[in-house]
N, C-alpha and C positions, 0 to 999 in steps of 0.2 A: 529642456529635455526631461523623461520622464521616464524611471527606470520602472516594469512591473514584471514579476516573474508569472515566465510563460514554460517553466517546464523543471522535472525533476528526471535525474539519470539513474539508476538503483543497478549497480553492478549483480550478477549472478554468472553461476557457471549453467543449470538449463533453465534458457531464456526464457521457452515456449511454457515451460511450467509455473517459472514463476509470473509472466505476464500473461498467461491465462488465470492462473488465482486472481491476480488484481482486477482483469476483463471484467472477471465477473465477479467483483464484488464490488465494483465499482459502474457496471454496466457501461464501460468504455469501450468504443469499439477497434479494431485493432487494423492498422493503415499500413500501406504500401511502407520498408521499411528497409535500411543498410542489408546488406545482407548480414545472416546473424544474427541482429541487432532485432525489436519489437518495438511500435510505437502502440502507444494508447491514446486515443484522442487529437484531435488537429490543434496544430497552433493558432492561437488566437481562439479558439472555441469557450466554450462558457467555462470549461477548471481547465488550468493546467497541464498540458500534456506528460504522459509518464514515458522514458524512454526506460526500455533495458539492454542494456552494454554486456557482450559474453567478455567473461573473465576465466584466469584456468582455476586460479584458487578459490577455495569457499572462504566464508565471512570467519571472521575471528574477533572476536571481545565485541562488543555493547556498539550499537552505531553510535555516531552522535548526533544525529539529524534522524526524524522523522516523521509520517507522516500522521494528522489527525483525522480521523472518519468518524462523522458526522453521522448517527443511528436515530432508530426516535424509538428501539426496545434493545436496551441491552444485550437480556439472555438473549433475544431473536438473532442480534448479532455476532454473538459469541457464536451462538451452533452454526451461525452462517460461516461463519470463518474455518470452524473445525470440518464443516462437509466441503469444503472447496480444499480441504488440506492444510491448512495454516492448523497454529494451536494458541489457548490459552496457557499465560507463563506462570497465573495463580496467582498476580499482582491487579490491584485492584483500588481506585481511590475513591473514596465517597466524599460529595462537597456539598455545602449550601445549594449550589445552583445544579447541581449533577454529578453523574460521576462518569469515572475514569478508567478502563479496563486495558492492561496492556498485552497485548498479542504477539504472533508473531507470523510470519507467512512461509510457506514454503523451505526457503533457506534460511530461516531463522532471521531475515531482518526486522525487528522488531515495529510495531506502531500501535497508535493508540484507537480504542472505539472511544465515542464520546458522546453521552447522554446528557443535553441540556433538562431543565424539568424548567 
């Protein structure tokens, strides 16, 4: 048997806002769906499917899991993220092989952009 993951759940209180940020910054397209609830992408499709699950509370303290996206221009990325509504948190790694920008989305769940060179 052979486990691979097929999917991520990202709680939020408005669903449609925060998985339309993600739609589109991810050019995911958005599927028949729980109601409430918002898929991104099919299972088994080429990444991961994103679900979002409505919650009544908002996020509180630092996630511990998140996601990495994959840019091939940084700033490009960063503005992309600021006009879709997310923001930058003004954390920032720079490495031998690239760097590291950490963001955040809509409701503040945190993730990362990441420039390989």
């Amino acid at each position: 048997m052979t486990n691979r993951w097929i999917g991520m759940t990202i709680d939020c209180v408005d669903v449609a806002r925060v998985a339309g940020f993600w739609g589109a910054l991810l050019d995911l397209p958005q599927l028949p769906s729980r109601p409430g609830w918002v898929y991104l992408g099919r299972t088994g499709g080429p990444q991961p499917r994103l679900n979002f699950q409505p919650v009544t509370e908002p996020k509180h303290g630092k996630v511990r899991l998140h996601l990495d996206v994959g840019v091939e221009d940084i700033d490009q990325g960063i503005a992309q993220v600021i006009l879709l509504g997310g923001r930058f948190t003004g954390e920032r790694h720079d490495y031998d092989e690239g760097v590291v920008v950490v963001m955040a989305d809509p409701e503040e769940h945190e993730f990362c952009l990441v420039q390989h060179y």
